[in-house]
C-alpha positions in Angstrom: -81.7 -26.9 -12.5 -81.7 -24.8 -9.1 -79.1 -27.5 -7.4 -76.0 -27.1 -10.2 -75.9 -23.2 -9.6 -75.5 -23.5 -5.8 -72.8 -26.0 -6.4 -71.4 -23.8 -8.2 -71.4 -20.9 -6.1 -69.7 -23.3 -2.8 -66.9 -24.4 -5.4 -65.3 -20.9 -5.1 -65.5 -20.8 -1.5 -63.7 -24.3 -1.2 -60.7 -22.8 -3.7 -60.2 -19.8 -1.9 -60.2 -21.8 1.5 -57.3 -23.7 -0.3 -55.7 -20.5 -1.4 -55.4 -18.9 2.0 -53.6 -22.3 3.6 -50.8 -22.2 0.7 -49.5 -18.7 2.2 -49.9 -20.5 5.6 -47.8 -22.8 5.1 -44.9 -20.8 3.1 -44.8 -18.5 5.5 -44.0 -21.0 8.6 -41.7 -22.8 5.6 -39.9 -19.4 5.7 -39.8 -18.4 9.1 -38.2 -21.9 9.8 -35.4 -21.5 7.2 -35.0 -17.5 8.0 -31.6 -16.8 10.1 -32.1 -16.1 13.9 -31.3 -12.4 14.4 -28.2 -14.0 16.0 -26.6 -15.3 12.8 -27.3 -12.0 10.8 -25.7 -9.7 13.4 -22.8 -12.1 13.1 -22.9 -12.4 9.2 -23.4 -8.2 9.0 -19.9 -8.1 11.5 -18.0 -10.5 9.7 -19.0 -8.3 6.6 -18.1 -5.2 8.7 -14.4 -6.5 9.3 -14.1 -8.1 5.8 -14.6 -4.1 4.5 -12.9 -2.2 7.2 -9.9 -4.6 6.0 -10.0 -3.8 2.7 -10.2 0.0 3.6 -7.4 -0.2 5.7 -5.6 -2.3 3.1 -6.2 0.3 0.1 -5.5 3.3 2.6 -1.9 1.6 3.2 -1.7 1.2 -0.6 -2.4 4.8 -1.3 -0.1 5.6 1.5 2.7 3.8 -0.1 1.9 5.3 -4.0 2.1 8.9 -2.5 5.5 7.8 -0.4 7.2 6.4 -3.4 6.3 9.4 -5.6 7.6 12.2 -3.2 10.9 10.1 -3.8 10.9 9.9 -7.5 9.9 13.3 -7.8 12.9 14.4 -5.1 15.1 12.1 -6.9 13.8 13.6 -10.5 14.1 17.3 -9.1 17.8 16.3 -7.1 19.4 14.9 -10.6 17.6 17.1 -13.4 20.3 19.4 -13.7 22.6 16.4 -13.8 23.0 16.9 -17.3 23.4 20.5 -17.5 26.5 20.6 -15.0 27.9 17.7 -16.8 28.3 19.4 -20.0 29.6 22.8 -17.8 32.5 20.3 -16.7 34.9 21.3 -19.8 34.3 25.0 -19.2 35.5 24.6 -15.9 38.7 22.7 -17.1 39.2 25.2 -19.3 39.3 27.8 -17.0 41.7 25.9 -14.7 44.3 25.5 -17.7 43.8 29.2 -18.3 44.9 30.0 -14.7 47.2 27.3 -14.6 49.5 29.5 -17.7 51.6 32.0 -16.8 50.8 34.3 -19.9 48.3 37.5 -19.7 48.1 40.7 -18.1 47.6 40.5 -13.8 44.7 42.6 -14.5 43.5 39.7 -17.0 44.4 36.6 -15.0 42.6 38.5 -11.7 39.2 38.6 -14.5 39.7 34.9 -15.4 39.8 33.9 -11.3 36.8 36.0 -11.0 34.8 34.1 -13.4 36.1 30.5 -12.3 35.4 31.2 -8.8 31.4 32.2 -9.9 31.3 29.3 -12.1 33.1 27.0 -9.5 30.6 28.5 -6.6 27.3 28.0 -8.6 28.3 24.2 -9.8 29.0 23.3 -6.3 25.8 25.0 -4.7 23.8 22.9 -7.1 25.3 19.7 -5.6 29.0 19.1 -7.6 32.0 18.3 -5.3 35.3 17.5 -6.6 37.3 14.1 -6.1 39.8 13.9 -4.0 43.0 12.6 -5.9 46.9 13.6 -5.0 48.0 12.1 -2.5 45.7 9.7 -1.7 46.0 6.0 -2.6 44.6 4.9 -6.4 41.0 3.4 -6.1 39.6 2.4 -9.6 36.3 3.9 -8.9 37.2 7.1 -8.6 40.3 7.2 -10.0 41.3 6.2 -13.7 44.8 6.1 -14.2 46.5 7.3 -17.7 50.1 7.0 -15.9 51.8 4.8 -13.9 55.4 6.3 -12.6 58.2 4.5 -11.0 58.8 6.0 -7.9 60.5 5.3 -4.6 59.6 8.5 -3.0 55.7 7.5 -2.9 53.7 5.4 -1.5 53.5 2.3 -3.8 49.8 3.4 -5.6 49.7 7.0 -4.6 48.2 9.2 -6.7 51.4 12.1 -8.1 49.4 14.0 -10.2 46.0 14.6 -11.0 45.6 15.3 -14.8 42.0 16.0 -14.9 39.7 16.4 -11.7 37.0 14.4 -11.3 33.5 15.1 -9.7 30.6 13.9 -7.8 27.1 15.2 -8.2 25.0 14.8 -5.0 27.0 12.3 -3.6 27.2 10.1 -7.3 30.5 9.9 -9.3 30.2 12.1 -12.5 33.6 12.2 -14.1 36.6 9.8 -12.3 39.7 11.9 -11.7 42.4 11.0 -14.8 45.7 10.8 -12.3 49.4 9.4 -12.8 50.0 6.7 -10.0 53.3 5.7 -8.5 54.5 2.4 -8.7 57.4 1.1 -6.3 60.1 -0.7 -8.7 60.2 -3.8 -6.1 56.0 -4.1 -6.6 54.8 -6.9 -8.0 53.3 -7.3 -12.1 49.5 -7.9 -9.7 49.9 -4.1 -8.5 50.1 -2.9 -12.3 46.8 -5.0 -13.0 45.1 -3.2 -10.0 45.7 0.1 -11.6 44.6 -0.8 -15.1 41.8 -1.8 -13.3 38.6 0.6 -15.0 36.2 2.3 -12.3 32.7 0.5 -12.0 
């Protein structure tokens, strides 16, 4: 009865002799498969340049967002008024008939000039410029032609007489100019085509 309680008591012993190997062994198992401190300063590099890349990649992104949204809002800012001037062309026609008449008072016609020449002056400040037209030669995108004269006295698709002057607004047509065109009796049937042509 005394022996089994001594065997007993050295069973534990033998277990915990067991127990400290195990971590022995796992932790020369894991110094074997853990990376030299060669590798990992190569791994955390490669890392380094894999995320300064990306950084430089999204900073050249941004760069380009902010870029192309100065433009749109220049080019929103540049034709917003596009609109407003368009629909002040008429005015301005009618002002030119009005001093084109003979009729009315000096005093009247000087009031008249007065007014175009403000109108005129604060449409071309904000950006419109007229077309030029007479005398030069007919170009279907600036030009559209309601007329075509017979005329030996011209050059063969010189512009005689601009009808209605057209405008560009920074640098874009608004309105072609409506013109009467010359047309040498000798030309050919292709040079009437050419003026038919309508302005792109």
């Amino acid at each position: 009865m005394s022996e089994e309680p001594e065997k007993q008591a050295e069973a534990p012993t033998e277990v915990a002799t067991a127990a400290d190997a195990a971590p022995a062994e796992d932790a020369s198992a894991a110094a074997a498969s853990a990376p030299s401190a060669e590798e990992l300063l190569e791994k955390l590099q490669e890392e380094n340049r894999q995320l300064t890349d990306q950084v430089l990649r999204k900073q050249a992104e941004m760069s380009n967002l902010k870029k192309r949204l100065a433009r749109e809002k220049e080019e929103f800012l540049q034709f917003s008024n596009k609109q407003t001037v368009e629909a002040l062309l008429p005015i301005l026609d009618g002002f030119e008939l009005a001093l084109a008449n003979e009729g009315g008072t000096e005093g009247y016609r000087q009031g008249v000039e007065l007014i175009y020449q403000q109108l005129a002056g604060t449409l071309q400040r904000m950006g419109l410029e007229p077309v030029a037209a007479k005398g030069r030669i007919f170009d279907p995108n600036l030009h559209e032609a309601v007329a075509v004269v017979e005329s030996d006295q011209h050059a063969d698709q010189e512009v005689i007489d601009e009808l209605q002057k057209g405008y560009f607004f920074k640098g874009r047509l608004l309105r072609p100019a409506r013109v009467r065109v010359a047309k040498h009796s000798s030309s050919s049937e292709e040079t009437v085509l050419n003026l038919d042509a309508q302005p792109e």
